[in-house]
C-alpha positions as CSV (number, residue, x, y, z in Angstrom):
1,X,96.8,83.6,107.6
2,X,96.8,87.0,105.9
3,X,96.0,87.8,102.1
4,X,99.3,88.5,101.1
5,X,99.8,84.3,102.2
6,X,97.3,83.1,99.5
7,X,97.6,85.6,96.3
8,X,99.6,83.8,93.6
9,X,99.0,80.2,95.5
10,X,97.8,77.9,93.0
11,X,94.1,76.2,93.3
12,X,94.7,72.6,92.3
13,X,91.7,69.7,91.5
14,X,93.0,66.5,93.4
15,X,90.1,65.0,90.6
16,X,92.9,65.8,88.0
17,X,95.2,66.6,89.3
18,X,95.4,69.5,87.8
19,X,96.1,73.4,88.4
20,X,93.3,75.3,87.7
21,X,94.4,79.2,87.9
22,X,96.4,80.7,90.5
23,X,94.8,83.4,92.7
24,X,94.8,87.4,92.4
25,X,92.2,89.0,94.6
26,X,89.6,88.0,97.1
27,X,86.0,88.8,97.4
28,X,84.6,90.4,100.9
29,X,81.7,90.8,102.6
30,X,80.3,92.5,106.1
31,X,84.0,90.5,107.9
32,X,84.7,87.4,105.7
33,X,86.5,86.3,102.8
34,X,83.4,84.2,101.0
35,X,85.5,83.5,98.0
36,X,88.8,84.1,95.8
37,X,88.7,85.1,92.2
38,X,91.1,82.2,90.1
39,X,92.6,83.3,86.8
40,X,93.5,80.4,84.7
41,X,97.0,81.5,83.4
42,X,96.3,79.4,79.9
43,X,93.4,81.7,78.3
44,X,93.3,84.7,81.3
45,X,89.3,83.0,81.9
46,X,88.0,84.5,85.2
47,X,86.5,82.3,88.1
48,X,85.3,82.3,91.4
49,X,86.2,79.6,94.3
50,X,83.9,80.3,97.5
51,X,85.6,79.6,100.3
52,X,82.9,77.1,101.5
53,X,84.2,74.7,98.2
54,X,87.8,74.9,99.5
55,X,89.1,71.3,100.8
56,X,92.4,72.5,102.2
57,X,94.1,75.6,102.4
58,X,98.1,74.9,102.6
59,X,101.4,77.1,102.5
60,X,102.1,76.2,98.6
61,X,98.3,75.6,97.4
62,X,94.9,75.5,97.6
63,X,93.1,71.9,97.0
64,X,89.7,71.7,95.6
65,X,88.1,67.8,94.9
66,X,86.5,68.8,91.0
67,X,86.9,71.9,88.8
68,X,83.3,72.5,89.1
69,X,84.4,73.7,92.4
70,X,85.0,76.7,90.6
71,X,82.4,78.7,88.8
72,X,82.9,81.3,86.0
73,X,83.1,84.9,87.0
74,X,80.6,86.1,83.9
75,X,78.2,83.3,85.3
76,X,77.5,84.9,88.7
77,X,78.3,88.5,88.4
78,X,75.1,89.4,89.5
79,X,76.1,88.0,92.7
80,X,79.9,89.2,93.2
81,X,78.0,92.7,92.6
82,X,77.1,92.4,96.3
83,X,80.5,91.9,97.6
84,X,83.7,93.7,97.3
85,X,87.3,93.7,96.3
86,X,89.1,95.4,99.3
87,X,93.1,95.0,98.6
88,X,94.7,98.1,97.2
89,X,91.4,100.4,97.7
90,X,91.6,103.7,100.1
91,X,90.9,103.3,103.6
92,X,89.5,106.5,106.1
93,X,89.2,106.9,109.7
94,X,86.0,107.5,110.8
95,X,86.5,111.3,110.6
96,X,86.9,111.1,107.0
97,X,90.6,111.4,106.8
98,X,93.0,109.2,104.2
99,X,94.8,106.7,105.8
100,X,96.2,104.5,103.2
101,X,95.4,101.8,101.0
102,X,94.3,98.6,102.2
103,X,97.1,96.4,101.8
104,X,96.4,93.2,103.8
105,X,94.0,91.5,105.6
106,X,94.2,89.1,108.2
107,X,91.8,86.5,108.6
108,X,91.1,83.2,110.9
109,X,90.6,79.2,109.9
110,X,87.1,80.1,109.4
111,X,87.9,83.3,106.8
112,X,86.9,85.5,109.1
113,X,88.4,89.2,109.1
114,X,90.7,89.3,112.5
115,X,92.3,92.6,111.1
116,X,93.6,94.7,107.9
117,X,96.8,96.4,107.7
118,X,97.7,99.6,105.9
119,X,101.2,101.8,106.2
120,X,102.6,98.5,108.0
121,X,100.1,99.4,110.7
122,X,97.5,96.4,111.8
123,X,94.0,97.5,112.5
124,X,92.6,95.2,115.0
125,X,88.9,95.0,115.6
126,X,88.2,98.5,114.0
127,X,86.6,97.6,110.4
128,X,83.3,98.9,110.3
129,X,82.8,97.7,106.7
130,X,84.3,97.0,103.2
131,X,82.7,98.7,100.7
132,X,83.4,98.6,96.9
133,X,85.9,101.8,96.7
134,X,87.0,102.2,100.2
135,X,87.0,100.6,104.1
136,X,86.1,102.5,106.4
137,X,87.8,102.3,110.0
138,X,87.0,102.9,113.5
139,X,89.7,104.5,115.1
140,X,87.5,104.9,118.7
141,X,88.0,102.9,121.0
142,X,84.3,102.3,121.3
143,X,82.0,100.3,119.2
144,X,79.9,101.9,116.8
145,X,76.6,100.6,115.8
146,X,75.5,100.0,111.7
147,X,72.8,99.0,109.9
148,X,73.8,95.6,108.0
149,X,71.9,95.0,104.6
150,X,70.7,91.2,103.6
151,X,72.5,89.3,100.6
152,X,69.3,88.2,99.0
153,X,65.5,88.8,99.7
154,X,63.7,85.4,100.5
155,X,60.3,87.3,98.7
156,X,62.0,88.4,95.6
157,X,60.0,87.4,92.4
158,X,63.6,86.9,90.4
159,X,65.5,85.1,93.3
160,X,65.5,81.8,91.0
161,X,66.9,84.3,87.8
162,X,69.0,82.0,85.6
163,X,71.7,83.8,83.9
164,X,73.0,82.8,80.7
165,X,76.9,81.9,80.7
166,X,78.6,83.4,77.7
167,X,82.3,81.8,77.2
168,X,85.0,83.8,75.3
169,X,87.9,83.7,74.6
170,X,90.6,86.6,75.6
171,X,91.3,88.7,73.0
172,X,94.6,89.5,74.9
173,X,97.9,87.5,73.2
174,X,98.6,84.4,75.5
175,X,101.2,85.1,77.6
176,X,103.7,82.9,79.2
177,X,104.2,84.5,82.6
178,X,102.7,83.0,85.7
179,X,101.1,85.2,88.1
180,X,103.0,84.2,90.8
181,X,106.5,85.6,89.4
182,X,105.0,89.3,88.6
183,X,105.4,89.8,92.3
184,X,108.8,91.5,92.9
185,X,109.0,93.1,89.1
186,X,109.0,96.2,87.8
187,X,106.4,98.0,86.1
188,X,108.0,99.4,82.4
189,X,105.1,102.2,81.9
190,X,102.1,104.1,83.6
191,X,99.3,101.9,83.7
192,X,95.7,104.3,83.3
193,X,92.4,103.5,85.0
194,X,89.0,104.1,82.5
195,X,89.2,107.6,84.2
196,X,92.5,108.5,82.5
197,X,94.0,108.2,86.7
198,X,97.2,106.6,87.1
199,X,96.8,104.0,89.0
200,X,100.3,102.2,88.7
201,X,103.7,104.5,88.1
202,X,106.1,103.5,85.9
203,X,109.2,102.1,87.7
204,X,106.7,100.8,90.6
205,X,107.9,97.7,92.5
206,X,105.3,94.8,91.9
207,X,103.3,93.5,94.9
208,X,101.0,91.2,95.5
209,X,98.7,93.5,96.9
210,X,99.0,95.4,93.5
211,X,98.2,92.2,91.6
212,X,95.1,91.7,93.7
213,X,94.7,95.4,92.7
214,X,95.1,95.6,89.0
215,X,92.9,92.8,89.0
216,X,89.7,94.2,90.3
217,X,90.3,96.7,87.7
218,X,90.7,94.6,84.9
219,X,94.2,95.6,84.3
220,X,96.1,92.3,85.2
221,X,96.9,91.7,81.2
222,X,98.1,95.2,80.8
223,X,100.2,94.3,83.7
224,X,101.7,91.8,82.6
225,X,102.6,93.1,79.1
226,X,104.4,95.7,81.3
227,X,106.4,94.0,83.6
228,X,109.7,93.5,83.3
């Protein structure tokens, strides 16, 4: 199963039967996918599905038993901070030379990272990590030898922090286009990171991998009002 397999696959409750959001990007740590991040199409609301929660994983969608399956983004934040959002970010060889982006990762029954690919070439077994703005690849053929950090500290004094949910609403116009049809559209005009970068050309060929993209930037809306 590879990324590019599950963005834009629906997340369904078989409590409801309902669809719950479709998914964009996915959320990375060390060498496994430990969850996706679900954007209801309805109100553009953010959430989080940990793989764990998932009850089956098919070719058309993704089953979960109850919505609470699925936890709002703003809700845990303080947790996502630890992980990362790899599709579409730069990838280096070890020596410090630009490969490409990342534009898909392979992964196992178990969500475990098998391999990424980037320029149509598949890295197998040569991720040394995923980090927020960039992976970094091994391109020895040897193993080299990093120091891992923990999630969590079992003597913190705040490891039982609640944190407040806040709901909003979008202050983006509804829009009627599902996710999963942006994906072989045009984009109509330069779309501009906070930096003032442009991080989508006009006249660009929609992927998903861009999707996943745009969305760990906070851009999807402004992508979708520019699609055509």
């Amino acid at each position: 199963m590879t990324t590019q397999d599950i963005i834009s696959l629906p997340v369904i409750s078989i409590y409801d039967q309902k669809i719950l959001g479709v998914v964009t990007n996915v959320y990375v740590y060390r060498k496994r996918i430990i969850a996706l991040l679900v954007v209801d199409e309805n109100n553009y609301d953010e959430f989080i599905l940990f793989t764990k929660n998932i009850y089956k994983q098919g070719a058309k969608a993704i089953i979960v038993t109850t919505a609470t399956k699925l936890q709002l983004k703003d809700s845990i934040q303080y947790l996502l901070d630890k992980y990362c959002l790899p599709l579409g970010n730069l990838a280096f060889d070890i020596n410090g030379n630009d490969i490409t982006t990342l534009a898909n990762i392979i992964f196992d029954s178990h969500f475990k990272v098998i391999s990424v690919q980037c320029n149509n070439i598949e890295y197998i077994r040569d991720i040394i990590s995923f980090k927020t703005n960039c992976t970094i690849l091994n391109t020895y053929h040897k193993q080299i030898k990093i120091s891992q950090e923990k999630i969590f500290n079992e003597n913190a004094e705040n490891k039982d922090i609640v944190v407040k949910v806040q709901s909003k609403k979008s202050a983006n116009p509804k829009l009627n286009t599902p996710l999963s049809l942006l994906v072989g559209k045009t984009c109509t005009k330069n779309i501009f990171a906070s930096n003032g970068e442009v991080i989508l050309k006009k006249d660009t060929k929609i992927t998903s991998s861009i999707v996943a993209k745009l969305s760990g930037l906070g851009k999807l809306n402004e992508l979708l009002l520019n699609s055509n």
